[in-house]
C-alpha positions as YAML, in Angstrom:
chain: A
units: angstrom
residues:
- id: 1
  name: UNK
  ca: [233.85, 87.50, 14.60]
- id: 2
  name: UNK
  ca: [234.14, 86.51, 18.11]
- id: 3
  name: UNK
  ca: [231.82, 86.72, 20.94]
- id: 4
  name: UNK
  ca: [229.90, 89.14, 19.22]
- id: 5
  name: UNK
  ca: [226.46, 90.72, 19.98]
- id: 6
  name: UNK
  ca: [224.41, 93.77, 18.34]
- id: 7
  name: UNK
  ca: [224.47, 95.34, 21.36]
- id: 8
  name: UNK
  ca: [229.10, 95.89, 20.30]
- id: 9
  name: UNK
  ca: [228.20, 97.28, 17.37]
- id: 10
  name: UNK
  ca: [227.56, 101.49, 17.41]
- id: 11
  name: UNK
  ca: [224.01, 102.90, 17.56]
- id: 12
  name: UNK
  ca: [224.18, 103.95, 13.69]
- id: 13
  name: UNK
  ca: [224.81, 100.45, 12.49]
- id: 14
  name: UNK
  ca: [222.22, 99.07, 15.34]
- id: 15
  name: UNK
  ca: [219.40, 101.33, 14.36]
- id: 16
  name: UNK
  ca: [219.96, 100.60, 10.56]
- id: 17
  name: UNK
  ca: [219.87, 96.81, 10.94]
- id: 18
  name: UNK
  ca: [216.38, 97.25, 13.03]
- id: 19
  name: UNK
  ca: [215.45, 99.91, 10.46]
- id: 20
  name: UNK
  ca: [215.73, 96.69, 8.00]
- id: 21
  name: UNK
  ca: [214.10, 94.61, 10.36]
- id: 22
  name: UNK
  ca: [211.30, 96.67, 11.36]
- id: 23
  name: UNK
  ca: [210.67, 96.92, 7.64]
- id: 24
  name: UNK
  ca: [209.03, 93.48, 7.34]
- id: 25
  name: UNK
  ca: [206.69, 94.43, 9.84]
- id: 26
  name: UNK
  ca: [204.96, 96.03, 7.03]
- id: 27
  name: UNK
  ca: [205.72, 94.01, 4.20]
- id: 28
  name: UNK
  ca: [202.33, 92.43, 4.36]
- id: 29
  name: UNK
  ca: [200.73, 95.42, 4.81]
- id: 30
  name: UNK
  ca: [199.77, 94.57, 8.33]
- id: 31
  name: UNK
  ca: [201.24, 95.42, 11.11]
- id: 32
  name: UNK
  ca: [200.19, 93.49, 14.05]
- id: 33
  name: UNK
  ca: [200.64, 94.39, 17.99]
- id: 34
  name: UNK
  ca: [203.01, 91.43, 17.90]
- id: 35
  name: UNK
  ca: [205.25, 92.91, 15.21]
- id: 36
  name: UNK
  ca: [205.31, 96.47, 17.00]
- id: 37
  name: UNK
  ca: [205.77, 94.98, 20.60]
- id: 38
  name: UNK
  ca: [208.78, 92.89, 19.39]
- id: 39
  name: UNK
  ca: [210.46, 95.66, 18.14]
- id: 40
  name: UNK
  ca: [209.94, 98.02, 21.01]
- id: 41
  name: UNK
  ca: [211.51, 95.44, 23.22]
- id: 42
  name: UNK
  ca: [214.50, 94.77, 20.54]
- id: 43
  name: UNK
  ca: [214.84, 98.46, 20.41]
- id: 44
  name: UNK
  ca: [215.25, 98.86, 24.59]
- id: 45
  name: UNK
  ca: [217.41, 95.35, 24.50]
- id: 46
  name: UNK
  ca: [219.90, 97.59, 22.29]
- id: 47
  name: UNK
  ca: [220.12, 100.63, 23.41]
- id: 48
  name: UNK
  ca: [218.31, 102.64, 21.19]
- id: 49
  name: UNK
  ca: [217.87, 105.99, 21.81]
- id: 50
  name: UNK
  ca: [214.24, 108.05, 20.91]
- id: 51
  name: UNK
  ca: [215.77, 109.16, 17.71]
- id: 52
  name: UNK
  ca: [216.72, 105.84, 16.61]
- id: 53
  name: UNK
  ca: [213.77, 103.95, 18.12]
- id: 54
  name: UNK
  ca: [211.50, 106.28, 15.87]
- id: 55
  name: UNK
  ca: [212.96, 105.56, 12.70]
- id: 56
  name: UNK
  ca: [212.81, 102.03, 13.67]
- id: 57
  name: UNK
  ca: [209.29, 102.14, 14.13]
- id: 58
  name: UNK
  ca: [208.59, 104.65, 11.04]
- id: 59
  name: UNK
  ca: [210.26, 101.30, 8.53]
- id: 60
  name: UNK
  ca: [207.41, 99.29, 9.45]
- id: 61
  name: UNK
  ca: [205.45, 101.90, 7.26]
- id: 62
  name: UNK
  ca: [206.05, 100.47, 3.46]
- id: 63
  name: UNK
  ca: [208.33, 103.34, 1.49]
- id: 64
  name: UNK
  ca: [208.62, 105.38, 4.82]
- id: 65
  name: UNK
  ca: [212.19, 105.10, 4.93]
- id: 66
  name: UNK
  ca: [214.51, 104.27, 1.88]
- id: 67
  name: UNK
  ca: [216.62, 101.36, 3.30]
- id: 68
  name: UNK
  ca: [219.10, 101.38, 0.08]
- id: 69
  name: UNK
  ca: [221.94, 103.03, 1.44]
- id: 70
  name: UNK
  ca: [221.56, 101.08, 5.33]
- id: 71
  name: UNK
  ca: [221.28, 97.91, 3.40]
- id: 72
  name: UNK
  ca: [224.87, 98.77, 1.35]
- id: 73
  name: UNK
  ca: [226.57, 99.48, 4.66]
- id: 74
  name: UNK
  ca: [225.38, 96.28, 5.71]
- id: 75
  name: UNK
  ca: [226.58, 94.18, 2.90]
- id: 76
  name: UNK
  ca: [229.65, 95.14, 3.76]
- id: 77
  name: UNK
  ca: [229.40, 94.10, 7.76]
- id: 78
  name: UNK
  ca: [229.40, 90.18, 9.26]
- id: 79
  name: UNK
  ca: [226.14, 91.11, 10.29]
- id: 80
  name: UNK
  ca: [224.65, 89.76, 6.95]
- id: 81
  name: UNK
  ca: [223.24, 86.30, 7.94]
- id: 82
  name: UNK
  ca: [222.57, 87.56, 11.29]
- id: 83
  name: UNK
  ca: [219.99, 90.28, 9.61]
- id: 84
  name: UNK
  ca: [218.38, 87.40, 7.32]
- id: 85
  name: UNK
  ca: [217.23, 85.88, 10.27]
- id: 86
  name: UNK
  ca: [215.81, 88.32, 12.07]
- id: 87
  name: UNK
  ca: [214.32, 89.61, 9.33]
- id: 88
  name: UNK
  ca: [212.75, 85.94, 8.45]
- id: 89
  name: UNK
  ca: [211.64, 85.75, 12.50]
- id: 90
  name: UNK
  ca: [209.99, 89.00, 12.21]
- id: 91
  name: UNK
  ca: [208.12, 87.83, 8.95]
- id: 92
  name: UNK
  ca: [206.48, 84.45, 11.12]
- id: 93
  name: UNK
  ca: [205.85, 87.18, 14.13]
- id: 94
  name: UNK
  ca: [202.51, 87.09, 13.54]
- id: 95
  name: UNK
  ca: [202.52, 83.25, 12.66]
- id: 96
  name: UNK
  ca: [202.36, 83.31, 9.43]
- id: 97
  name: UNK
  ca: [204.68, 84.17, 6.10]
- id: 98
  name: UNK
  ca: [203.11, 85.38, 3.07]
- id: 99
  name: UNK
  ca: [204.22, 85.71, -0.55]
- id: 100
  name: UNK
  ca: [204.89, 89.50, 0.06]
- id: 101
  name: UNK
  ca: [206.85, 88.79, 2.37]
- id: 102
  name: UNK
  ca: [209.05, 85.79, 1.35]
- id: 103
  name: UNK
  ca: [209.78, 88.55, -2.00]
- id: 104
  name: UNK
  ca: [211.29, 90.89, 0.52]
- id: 105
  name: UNK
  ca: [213.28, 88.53, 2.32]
- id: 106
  name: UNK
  ca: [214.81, 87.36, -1.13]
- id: 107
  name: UNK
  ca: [215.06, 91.13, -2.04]
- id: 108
  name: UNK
  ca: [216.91, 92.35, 0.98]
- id: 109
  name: UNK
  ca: [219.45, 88.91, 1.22]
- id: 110
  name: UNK
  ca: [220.27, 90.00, -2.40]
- id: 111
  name: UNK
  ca: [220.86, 93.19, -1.61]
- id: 112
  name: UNK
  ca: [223.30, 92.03, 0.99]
- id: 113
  name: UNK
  ca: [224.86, 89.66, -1.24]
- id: 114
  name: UNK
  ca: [223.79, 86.41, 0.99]
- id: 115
  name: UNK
  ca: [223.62, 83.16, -0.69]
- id: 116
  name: UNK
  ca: [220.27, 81.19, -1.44]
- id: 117
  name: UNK
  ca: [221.78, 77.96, 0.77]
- id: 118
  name: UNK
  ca: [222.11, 80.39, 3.76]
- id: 119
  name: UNK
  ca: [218.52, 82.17, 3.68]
- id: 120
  name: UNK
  ca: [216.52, 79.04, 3.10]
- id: 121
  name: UNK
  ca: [218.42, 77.32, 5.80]
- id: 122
  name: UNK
  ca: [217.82, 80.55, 8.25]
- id: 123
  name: UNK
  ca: [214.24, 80.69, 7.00]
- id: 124
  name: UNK
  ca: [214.16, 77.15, 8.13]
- id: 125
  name: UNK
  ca: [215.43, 78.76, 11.37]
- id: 126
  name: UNK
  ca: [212.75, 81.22, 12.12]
- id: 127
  name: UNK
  ca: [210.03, 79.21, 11.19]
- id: 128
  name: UNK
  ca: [210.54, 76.23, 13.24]
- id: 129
  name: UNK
  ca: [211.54, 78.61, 16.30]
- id: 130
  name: UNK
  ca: [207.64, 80.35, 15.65]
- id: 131
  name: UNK
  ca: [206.39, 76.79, 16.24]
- id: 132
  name: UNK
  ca: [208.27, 76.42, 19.43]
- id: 133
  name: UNK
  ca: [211.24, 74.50, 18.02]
- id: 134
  name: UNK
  ca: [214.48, 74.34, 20.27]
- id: 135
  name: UNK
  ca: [216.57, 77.05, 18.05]
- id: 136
  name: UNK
  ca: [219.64, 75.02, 19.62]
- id: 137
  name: UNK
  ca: [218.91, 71.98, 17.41]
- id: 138
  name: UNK
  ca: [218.79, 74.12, 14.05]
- id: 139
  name: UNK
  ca: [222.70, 75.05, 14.46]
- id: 140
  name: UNK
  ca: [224.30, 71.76, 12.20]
- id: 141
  name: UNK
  ca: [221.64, 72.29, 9.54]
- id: 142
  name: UNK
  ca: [222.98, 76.20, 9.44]
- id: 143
  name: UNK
  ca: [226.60, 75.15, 9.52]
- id: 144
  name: UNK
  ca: [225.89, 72.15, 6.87]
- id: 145
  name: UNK
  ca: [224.52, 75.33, 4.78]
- id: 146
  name: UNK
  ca: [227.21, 77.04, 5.45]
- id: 147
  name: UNK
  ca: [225.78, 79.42, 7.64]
- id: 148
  name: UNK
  ca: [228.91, 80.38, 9.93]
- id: 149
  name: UNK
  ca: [227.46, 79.90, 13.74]
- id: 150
  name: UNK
  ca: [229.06, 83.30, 15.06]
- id: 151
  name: UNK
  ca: [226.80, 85.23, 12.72]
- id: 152
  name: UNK
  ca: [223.73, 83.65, 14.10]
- id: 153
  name: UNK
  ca: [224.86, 84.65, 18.17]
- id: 154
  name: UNK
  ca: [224.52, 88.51, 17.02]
- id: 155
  name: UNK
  ca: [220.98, 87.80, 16.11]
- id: 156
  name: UNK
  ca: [218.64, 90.08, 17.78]
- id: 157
  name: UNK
  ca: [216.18, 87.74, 17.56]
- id: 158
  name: UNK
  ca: [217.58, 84.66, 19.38]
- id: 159
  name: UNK
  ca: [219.48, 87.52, 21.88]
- id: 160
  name: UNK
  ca: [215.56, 88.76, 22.78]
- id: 161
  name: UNK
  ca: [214.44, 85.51, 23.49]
- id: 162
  name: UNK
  ca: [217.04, 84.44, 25.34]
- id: 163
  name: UNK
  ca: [216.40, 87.36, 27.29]
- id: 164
  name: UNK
  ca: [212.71, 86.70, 27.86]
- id: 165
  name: UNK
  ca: [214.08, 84.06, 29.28]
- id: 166
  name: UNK
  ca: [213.95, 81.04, 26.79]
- id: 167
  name: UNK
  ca: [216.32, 78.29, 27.69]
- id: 168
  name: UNK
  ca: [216.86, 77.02, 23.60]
- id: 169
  name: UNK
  ca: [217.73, 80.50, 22.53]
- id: 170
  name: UNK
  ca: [220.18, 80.65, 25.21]
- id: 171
  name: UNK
  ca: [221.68, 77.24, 24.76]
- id: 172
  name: UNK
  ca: [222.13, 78.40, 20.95]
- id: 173
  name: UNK
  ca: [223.81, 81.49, 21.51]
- id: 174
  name: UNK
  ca: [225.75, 80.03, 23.70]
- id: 175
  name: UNK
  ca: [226.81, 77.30, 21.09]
- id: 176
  name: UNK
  ca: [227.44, 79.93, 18.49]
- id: 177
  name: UNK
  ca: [230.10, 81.48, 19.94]
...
């Protein structure tokens, strides 16, 4: 997986994996103007068209959307590490990550078959970039882990704030790949 972005892959597999995302919007039963405004602007960043953008925004709503078969697709993509983090960023969107939460996480990177080392070194990942961290720096912990760096430069997480603008994010994408 080479110089590889989100944005490559085809609106199907796009609006599943921010189907997933959007889906821990709600796992605290809160969704907060943070949450929803993150994932309008992931959902313009990629190219999502109204269809798709609506049943993006229609996961955040707990048991609106059975994820089941989008998640088996996924298992079998190299998006799978890239997805835990995004997921874990849009759990700390609102600054904080609560027990409901954290359950899903575990849920959904079993679902997609991603080993324990990998999603508590990418939940490292999204909580230090919540409190500011330079997401550049957290690359050798997620390779000691075993995290393979190319997965983390199709993150739509680290691709929207490098976007927005944000130097780190950029310097880390750029060091994925």
């Amino acid at each position: 997986m080479a110089n590889q972005h989100l944005i490559d892959y085809n609106e199907a597999d796009r609006a599943d994996y921010m189907a997933v995302v959007a889906s821990l919007a709600g796992a605290d039963g809160d969704v907060s103007s943070e949450e929803i405004f993150a994932l309008r602007e992931l959902c313009k960043h990629f190219l999502l068209g109204p269809d798709a953008r609506g049943r993006v925004m229609a996961a955040t709503t707990p048991g609106a959307e059975n994820l089941d078969e989008a998640l088996a697709r996924l298992a079998k993509t190299d998006l799978k590490d890239s997805l835990v983090l995004d997921v874990c960023a849009m759990a700390w969107r609102d600054g904080k990550l609560v027990e409901a939460e954290e359950a899903e996480i575990r849920r959904l990177a079993g679902r997609l078959s991603v080993p324990n080392g990998h999603v508590e070194a990418l939940m490292k990942l999204a909580e230090a970039i919540q409190k500011g961290a330079h997401p550049a720096d957290a690359l050798p912990a997620l390779e000691a882990a075993g995290v393979p760096r190319a997965s983390v430069a199709v993150s739509a997480t680290l691709y929207g704030m490098s976007k927005a603008g944000n130097e780190g994010a950029k310097e880390a994408l750029g060091a994925a790949i």
